[in-house]
C-alpha positions as CSV (number, residue, x, y, z in Angstrom):
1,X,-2.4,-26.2,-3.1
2,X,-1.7,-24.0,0.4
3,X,-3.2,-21.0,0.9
4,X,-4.0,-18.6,3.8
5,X,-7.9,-18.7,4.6
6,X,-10.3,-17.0,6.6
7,X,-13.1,-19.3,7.8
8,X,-15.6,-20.0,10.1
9,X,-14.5,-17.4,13.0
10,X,-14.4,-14.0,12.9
11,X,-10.9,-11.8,13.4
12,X,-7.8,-13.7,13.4
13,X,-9.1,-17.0,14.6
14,X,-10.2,-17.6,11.6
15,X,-6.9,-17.6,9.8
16,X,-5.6,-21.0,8.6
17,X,-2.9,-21.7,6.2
18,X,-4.9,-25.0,4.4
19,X,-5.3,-26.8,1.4
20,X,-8.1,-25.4,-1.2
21,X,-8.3,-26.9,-4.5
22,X,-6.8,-24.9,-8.1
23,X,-9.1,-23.4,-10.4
24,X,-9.0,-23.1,-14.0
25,X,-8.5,-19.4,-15.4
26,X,-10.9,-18.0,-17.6
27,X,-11.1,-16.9,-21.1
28,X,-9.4,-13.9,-20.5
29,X,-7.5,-14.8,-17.1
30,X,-3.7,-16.3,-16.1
31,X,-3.1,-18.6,-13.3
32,X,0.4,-17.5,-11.5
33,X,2.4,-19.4,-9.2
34,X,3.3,-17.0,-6.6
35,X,6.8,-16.7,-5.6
36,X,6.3,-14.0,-3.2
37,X,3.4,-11.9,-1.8
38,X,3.3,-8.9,0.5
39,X,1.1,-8.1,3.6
40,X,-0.8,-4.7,3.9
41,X,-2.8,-3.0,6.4
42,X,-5.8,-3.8,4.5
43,X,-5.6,-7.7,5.5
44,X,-5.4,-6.9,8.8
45,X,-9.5,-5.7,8.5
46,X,-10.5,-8.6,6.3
47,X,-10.9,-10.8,8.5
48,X,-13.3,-9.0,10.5
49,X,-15.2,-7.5,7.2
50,X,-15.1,-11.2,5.7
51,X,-18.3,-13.2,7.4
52,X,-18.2,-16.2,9.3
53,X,-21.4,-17.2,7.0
54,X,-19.6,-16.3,3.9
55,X,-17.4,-19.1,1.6
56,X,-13.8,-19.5,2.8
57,X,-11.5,-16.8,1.3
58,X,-8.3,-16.2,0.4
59,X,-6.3,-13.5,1.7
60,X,-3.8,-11.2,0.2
61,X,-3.6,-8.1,-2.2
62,X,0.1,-8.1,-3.1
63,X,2.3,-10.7,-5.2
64,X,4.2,-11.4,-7.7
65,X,5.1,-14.9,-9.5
66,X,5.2,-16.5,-12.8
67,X,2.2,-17.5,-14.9
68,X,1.7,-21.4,-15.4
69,X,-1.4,-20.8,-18.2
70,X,-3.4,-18.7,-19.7
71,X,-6.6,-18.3,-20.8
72,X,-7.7,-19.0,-24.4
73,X,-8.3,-14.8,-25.2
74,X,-4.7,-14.1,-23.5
75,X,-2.1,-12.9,-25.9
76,X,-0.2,-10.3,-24.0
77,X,1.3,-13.0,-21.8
78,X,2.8,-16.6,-22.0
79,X,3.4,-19.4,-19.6
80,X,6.8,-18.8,-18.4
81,X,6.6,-15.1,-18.3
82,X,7.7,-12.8,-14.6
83,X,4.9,-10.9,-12.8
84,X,3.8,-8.5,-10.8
85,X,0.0,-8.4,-9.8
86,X,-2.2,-4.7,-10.2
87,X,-3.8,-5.5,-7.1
88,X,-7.0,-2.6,-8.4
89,X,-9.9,-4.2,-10.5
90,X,-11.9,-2.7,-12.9
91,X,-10.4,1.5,-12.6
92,X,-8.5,1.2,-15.7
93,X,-8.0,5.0,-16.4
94,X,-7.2,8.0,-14.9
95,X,-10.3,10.1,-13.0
96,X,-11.4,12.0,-9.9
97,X,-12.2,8.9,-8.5
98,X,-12.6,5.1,-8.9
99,X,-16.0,4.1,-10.4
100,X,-18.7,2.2,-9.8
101,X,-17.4,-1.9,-9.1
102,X,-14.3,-0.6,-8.3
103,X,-12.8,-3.5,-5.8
104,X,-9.2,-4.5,-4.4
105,X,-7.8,-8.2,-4.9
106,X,-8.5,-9.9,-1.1
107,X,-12.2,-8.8,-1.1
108,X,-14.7,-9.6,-2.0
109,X,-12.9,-12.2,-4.2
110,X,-10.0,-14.2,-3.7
111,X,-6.2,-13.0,-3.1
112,X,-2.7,-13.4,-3.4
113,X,-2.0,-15.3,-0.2
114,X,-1.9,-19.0,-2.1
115,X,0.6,-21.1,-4.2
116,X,-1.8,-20.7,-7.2
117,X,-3.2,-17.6,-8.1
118,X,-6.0,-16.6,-10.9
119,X,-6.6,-12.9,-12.2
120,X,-7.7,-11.4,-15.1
121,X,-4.8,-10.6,-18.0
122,X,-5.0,-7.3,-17.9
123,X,-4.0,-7.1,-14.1
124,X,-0.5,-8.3,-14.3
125,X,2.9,-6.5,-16.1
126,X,6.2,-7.6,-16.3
127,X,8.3,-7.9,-13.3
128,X,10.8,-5.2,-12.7
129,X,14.1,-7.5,-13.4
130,X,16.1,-5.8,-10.6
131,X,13.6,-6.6,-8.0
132,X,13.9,-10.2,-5.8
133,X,10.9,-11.6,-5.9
134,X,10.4,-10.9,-2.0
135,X,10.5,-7.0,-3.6
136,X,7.9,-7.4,-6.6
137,X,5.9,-9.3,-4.4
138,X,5.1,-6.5,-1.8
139,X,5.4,-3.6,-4.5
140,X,1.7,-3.1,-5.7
141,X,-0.4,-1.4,-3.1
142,X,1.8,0.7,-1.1
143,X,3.4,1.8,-4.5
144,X,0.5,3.0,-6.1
145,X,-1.3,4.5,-3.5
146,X,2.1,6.9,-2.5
147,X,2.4,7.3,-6.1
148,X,-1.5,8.9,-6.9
149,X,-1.4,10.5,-3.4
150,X,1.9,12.5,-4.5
151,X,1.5,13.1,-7.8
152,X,-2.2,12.5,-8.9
153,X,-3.9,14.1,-5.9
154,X,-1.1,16.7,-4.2
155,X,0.4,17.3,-7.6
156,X,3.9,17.6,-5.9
157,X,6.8,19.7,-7.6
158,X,10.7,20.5,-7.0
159,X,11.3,22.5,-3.5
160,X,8.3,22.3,-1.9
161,X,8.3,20.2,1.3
162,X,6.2,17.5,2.1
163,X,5.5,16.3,5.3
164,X,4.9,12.3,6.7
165,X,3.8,11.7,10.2
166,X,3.6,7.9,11.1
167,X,6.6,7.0,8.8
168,X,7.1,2.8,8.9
169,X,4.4,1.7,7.1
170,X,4.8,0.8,3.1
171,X,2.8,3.8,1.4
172,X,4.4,6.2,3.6
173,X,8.0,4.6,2.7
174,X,7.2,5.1,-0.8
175,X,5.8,8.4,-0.5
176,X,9.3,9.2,1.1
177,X,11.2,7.9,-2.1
178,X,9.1,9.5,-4.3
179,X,8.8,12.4,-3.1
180,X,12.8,13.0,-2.4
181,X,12.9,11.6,-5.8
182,X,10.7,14.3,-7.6
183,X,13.2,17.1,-5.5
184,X,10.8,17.5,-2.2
185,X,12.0,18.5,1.4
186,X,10.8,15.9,3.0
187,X,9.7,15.9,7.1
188,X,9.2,12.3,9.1
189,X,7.4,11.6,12.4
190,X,7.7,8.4,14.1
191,X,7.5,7.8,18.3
192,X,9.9,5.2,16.9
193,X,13.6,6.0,17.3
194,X,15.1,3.6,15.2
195,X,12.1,4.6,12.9
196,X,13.0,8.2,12.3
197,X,16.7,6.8,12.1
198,X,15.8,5.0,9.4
199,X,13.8,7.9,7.7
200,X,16.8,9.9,7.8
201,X,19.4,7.2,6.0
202,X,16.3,7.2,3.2
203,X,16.5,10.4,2.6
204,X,14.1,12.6,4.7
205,X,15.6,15.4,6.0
206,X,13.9,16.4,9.5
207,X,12.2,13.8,11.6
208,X,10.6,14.6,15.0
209,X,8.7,12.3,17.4
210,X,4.4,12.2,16.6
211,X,4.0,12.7,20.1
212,X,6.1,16.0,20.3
213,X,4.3,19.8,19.7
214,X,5.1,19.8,16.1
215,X,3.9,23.5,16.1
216,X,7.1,24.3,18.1
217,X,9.4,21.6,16.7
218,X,8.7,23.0,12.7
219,X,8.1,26.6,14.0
220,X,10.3,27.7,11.0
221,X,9.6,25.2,8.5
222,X,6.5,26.0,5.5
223,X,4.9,22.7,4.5
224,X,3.3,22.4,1.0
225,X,1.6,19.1,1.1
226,X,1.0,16.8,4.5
227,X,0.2,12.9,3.8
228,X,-2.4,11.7,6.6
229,X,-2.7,8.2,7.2
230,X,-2.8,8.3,11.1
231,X,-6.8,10.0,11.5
232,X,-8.2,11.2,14.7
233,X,-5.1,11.1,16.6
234,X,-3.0,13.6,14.6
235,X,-5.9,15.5,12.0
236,X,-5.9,18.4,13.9
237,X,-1.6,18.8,14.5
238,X,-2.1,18.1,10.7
239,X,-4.0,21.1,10.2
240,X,-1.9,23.3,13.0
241,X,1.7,22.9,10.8
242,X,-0.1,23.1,7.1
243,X,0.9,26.5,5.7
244,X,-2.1,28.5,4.6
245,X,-3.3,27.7,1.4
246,X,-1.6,24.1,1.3
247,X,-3.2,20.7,1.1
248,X,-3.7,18.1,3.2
249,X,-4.1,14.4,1.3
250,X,-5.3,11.8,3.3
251,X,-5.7,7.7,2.2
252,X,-5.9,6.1,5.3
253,X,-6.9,5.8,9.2
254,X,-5.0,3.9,11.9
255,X,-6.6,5.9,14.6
256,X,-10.0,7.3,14.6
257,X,-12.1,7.4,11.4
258,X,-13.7,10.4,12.3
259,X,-12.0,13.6,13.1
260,X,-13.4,17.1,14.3
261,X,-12.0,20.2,12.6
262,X,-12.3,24.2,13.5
263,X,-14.1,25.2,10.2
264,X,-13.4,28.9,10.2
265,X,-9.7,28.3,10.8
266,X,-10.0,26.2,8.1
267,X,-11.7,28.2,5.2
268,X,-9.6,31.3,6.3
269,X,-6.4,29.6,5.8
270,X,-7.5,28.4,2.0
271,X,-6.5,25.0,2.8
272,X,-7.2,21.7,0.6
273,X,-8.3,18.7,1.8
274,X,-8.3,15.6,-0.7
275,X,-9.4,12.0,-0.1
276,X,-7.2,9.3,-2.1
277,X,-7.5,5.6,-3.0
278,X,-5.1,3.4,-4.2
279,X,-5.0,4.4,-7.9
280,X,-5.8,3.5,-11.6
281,X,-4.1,0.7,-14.6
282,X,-2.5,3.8,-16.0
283,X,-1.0,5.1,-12.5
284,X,0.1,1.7,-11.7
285,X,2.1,1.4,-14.9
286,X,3.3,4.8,-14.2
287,X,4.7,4.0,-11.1
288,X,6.6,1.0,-12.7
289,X,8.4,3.0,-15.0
290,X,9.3,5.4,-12.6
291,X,10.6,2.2,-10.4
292,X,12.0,0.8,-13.3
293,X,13.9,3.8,-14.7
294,X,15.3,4.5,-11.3
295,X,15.8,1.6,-9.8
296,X,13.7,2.2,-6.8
297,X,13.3,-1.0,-4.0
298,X,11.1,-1.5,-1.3
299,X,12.0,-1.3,2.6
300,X,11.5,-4.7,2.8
301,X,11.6,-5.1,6.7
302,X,10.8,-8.8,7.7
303,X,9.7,-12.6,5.4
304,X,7.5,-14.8,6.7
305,X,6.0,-18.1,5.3
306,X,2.8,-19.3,4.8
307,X,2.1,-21.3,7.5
308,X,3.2,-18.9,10.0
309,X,0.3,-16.5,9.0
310,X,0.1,-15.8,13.0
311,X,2.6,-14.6,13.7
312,X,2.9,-12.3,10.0
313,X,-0.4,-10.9,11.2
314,X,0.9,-10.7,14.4
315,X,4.1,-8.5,13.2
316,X,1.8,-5.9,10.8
317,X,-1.0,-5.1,13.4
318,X,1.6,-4.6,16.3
319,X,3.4,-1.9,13.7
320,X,6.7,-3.4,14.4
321,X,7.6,-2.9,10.5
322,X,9.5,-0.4,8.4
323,X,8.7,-0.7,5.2
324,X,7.2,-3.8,3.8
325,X,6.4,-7.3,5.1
326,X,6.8,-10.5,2.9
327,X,5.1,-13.8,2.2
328,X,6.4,-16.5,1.0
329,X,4.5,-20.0,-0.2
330,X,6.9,-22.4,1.5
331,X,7.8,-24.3,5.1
């Protein structure tokens, strides 16, 4: 079968869409033939955390497909059966945090990014039926972790507004439709145009440019919740439009990791700062029915096959997207 490997180089140069051999699933696994898969920031790192010592490795977190066999212990399932892959091993139920062995599908073990797939049972649910498969395929990650971030961690409720500088990417697109969903205001920033444009026919109701003084732009607007996924460059603007006493829930860094903070200003205004990671089995099934019962889609912004991994990877790390970025197994 084809698959999208990292090899031999380190970064991009070691991406290759080539022919690696079909396992056999385990006792208690499935093998699915992937229709679709979905790109994610997180694939754009692997290649540099993946060693050029290390075995080949498949890439991918997201996908969705339908399962060719199971595994003798597999009852929940058949061959035949539509999928959607639970891209979180081993945090089956709901906690403060992930536990110990805790690991993503992509690394260390192999992903989604190949004709053939093998997980364990237990990580795939039904399809939702009004999804393409181009939609199920690049649901998983993004969805869950807007879906703990708003409602795990920040605990959002009805009137309060939420605010989502960098919107484009697939969490924060979520995190828009979920929150607007569950009755939030909802405020956007994009140095994209057509971005905040976009924001708007979703559903957000102010969006401003990141680069602007967002002090003087929401000067009489009170922000609950802010989702921060950008780091270094915007932490401290974060902290500057928060009102006092509201939280701050952060799950990502496109900019700077680390980020330098006036303490005082920060324990006098009672603010609440929580870390998030993608999410749980029970927050992923969660999500579905809420996707399910309401009929929620991704942005799916652009499809790309296999072999022109490149130019896919190419397209995510350049931030060209809104919304969600497709893979498909064919060409």
């Amino acid at each position: 079968m084809k698959a999208i490997v990292h090899e031999g180089k380190e970064g991009f140069e070691g991406l290759n869409h080539q022919e690696v051999e079909t396992g056999e699933p385990g006792k208690h696994d499935v093998q699915i033939r992937i229709k679709a898969a979905g790109m994610n920031r997180r694939d754009l790192m692997v290649p540099f955390r993946h060693k050029t010592d290390q075995p080949p490795l498949i890439l991918g977190s997201d996908g969705a497909g339908i399962i060719e066999h199971v595994g003798e212990h597999v009852t929940q399932v058949k061959p035949g059966d539509e999928v959607i892959i639970n891209p979180g091993l081993g945090w089956e139920h709901n906690s403060s945090a992930p536990p110990e062995g805790f690991e993503i599908v992509g690394l260390p073990g192999h992903g989604t990014f190949a004709e053939v797939v093998t997980m364990p049972a237990k990580n795939v649910e039904p399809k939702p039926p009004h999804l393409s498969w181009e939609e199920a395929g690049v649901l998983s990650l993004a969805g869950l972790t807007a879906y703990r971030v708003l409602f795990t961690r920040a605990k959002i409720k009805a009137g309060q507004t939420v605010m989502l500088p960098g919107i484009g990417s697939g969490v924060m697109v979520f995190a828009l439709k979920f929150a607007k969903l569950a009755g939030a205001r909802v405020i956007v920033t994009s140095r994209s145009k057509e971005k905040q444009e976009q924001a708007l026919k979703l559903g957000a109701d102010v969006a401003i440019d990141t680069a602007s003084d967002w002090s003087r732009e929401l000067q009489h607007e009170t922000i609950d919740t802010l989702v921060e996924s950008i780091g270094g460059a915007t932490f401290d603007k974060s902290l500057g439009v928060i009102r006092k006493g509201g939280t701050v829930v952060t799950f990502g860094a496109t900019t700077e990791d680390e980020v330098n903070i006036n303490i005082r200003k920060f324990f006098y205004g009672q603010y609440n700062l929580l870390g998030s990671t993608m999410g749980c089995a029970e927050e992923y099934r969660e999500m579905l029915r809420l996707v399910n019962q309401h009929r929620i889609r991704p942005e799916l912004d652009e499809t790309f096959v296999f072999a022109d991994v490149h130019k896919a990877f190419e397209y995510q790390q350049e931030s060209k997207n809104f919304g969600k970025i497709a893979l498909l197994p064919i060409g």
